[in-house]
KOLKE-504894 format. One line per 4 residues: number of its first residue (from 1); their letters; for each residue x, y, z of N, C-alpha, C. Coordinates in nm, 3 decimals. Layout:
// KOLKE-504894
NUM) A) X/Y/Z/X/Y/Z/X/Y/Z; ...
END
This chain:
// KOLKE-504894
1) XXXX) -0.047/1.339/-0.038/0.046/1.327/0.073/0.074/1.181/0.107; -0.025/1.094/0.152/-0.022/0.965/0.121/0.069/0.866/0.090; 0.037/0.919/-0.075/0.114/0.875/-0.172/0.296/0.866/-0.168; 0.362/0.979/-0.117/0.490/1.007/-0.093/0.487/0.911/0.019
5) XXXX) 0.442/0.914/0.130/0.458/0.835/0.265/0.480/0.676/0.208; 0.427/0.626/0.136/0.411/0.481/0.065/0.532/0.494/-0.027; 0.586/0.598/-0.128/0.660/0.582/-0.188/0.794/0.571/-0.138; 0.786/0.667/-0.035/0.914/0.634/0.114/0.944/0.542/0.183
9) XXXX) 0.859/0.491/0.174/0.863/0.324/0.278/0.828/0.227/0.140; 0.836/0.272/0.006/0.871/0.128/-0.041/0.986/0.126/-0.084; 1.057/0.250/-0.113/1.167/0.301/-0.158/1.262/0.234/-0.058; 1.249/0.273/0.075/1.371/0.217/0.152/1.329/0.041/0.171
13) XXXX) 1.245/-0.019/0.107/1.182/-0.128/0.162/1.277/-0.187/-0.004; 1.392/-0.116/-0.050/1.391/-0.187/-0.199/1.363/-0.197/-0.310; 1.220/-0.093/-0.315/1.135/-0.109/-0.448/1.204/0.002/-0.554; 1.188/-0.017/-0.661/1.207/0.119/-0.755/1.069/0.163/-0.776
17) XXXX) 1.011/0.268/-0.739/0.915/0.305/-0.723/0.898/0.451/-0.835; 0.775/0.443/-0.950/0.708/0.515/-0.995/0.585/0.584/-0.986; 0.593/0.720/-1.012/0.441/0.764/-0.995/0.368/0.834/-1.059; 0.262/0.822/-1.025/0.137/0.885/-1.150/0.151/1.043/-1.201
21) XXXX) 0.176/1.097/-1.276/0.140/1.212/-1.320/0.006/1.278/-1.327; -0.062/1.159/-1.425/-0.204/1.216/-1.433/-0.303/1.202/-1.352; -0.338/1.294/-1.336/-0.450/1.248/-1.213/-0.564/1.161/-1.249; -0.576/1.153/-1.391/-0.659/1.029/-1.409/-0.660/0.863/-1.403
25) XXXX) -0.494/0.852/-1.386/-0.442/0.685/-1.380/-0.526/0.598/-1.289; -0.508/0.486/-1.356/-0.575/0.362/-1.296/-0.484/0.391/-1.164; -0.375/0.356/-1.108/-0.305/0.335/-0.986/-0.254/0.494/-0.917; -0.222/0.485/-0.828/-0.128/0.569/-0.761/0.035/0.592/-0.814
29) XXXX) 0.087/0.414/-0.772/0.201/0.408/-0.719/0.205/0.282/-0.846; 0.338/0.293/-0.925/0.376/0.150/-0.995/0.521/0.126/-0.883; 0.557/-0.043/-0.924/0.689/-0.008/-0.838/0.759/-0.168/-0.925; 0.906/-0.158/-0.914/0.932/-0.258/-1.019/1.015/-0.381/-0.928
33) XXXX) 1.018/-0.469/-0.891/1.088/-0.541/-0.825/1.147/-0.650/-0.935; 1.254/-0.665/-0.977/1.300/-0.755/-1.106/1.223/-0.706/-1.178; 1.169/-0.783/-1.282/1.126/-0.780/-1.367/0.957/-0.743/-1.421; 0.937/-0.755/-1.265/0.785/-0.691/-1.215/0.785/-0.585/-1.202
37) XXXX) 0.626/-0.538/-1.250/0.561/-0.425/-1.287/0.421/-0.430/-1.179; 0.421/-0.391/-1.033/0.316/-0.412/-0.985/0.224/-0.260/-0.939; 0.093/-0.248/-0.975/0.008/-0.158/-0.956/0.000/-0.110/-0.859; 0.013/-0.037/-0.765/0.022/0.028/-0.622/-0.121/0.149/-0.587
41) XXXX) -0.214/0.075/-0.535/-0.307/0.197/-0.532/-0.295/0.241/-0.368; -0.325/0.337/-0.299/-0.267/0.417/-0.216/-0.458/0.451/-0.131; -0.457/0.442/-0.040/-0.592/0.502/0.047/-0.584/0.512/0.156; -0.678/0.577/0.252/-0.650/0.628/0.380/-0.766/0.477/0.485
45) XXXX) -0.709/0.424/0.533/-0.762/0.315/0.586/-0.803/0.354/0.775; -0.919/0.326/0.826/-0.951/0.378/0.958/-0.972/0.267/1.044; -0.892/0.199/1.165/-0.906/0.073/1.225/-1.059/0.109/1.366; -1.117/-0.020/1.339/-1.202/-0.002/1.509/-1.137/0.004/1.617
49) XXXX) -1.182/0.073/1.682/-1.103/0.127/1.816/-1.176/-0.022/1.929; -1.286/-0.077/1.856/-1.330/-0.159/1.965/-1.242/-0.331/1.931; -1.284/-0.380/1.788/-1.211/-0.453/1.709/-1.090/-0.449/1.701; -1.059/-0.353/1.679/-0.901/-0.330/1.626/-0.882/-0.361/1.463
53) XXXX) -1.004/-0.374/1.373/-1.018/-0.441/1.252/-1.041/-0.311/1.132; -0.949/-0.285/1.056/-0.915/-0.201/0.958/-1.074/-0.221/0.881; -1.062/-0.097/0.861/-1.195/-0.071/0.752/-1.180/0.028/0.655; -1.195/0.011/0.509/-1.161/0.044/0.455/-1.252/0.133/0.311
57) XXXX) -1.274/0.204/0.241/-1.377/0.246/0.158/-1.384/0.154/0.028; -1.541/0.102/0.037/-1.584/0.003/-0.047/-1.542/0.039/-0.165; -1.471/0.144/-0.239/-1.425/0.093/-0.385/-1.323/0.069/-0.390; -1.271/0.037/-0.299/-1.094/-0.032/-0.255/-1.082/-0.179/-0.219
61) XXXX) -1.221/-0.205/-0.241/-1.249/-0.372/-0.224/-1.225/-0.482/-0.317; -1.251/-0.378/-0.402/-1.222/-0.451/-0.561/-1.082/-0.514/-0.626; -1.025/-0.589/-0.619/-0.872/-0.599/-0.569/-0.834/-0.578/-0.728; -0.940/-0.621/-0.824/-0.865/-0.638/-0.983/-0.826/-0.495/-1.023
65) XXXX) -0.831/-0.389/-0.948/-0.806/-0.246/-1.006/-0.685/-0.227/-0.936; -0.574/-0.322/-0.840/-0.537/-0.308/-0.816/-0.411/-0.436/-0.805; -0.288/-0.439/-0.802/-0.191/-0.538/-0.725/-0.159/-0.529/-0.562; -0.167/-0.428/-0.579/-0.119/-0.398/-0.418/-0.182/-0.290/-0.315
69) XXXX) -0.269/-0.314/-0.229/-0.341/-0.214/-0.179/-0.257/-0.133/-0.026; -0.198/-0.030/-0.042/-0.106/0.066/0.053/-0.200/0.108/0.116; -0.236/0.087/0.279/-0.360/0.167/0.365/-0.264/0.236/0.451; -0.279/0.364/0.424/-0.225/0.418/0.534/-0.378/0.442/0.680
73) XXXX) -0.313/0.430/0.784/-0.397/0.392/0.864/-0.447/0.483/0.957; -0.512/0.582/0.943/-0.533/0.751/1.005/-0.573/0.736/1.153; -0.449/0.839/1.215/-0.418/0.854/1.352/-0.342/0.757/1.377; -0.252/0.702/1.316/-0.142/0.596/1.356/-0.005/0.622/1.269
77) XXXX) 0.077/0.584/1.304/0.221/0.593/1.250/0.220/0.444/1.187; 0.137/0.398/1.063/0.155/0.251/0.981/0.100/0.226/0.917; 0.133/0.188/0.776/0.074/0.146/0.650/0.081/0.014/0.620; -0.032/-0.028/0.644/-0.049/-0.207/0.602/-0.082/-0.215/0.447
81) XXXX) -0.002/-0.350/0.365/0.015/-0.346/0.272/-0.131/-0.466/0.241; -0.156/-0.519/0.165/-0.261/-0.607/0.110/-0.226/-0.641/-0.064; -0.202/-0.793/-0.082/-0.121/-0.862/0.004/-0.034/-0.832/0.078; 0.065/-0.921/0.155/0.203/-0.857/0.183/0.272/-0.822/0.091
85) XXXX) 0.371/-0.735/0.085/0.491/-0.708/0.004/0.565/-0.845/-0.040; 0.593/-0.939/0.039/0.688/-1.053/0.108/0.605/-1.183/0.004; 0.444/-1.169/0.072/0.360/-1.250/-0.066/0.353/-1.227/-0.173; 0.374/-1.103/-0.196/0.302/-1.072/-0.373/0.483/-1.040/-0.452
89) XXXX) 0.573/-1.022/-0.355/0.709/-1.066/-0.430/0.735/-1.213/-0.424; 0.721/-1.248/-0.351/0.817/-1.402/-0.291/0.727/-1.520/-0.332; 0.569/-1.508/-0.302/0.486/-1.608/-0.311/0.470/-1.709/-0.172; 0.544/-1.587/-0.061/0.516/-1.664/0.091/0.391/-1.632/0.160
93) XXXX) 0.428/-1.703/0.274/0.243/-1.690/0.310/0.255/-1.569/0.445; 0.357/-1.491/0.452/0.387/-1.402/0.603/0.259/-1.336/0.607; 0.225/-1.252/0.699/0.108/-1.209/0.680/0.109/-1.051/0.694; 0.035/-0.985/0.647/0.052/-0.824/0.612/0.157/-0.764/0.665
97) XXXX) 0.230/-0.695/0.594/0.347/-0.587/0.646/0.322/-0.482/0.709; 0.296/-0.448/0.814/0.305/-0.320/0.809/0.454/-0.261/0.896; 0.429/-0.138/0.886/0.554/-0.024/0.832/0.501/0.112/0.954; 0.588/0.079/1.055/0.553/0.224/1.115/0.648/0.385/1.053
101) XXXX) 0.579/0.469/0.978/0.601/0.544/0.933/0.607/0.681/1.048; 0.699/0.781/0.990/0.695/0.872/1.113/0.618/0.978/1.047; 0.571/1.103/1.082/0.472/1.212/0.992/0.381/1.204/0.984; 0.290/1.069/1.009/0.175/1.051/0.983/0.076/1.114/1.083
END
């Protein structure tokens, strides 16, 4: 389910967005911006209610299994990207995107 929510908001965000068939793939989500081919892995991300500081499941830490980490953020309407979208296309320094999504 996730997965569609991210593919919806990268879709209107511009991206040409592909997706996994097999359930065994390294990624979720590929998505092509020019000439780029970037890895899109997809997880359910839970913020502190005291912090306010996203936490996320330790095998999602690992960034080399991934280009782009999509958290959707449970009990909220928003998916923060890691890097930004804006950094990992552009090479700017903005700081995480997030995307209030509706459905969530």
């Amino acid at each position: 389910m996730h997965e569609l929510l991210v593919a919806a908001d990268l879709l209107s965000n511009g991206f040409e967005v592909l997706r996994a068939l097999s359930p065994g793939c390294s990624c979720d989500l590929a998505i092509l911006k020019g000439d780029r081919l970037i890895r899109v892995q997809v997880t359910t991300g839970y913020r502190n209610k005291i912090t306010g500081k996203q936490r996320l499941p330790k095998r999602f830490r690992d960034a080399a299994q991934y280009d782009l980490l999509a958290i959707v953020i449970h009990g909220e309407k928003a998916i923060a990207y890691k890097p930004a979208l804006a950094e990992l296309i552009n090479g700017t320094d903005e700081k995480i995107l997030h995307t209030e999504v509706e459905g969530i």
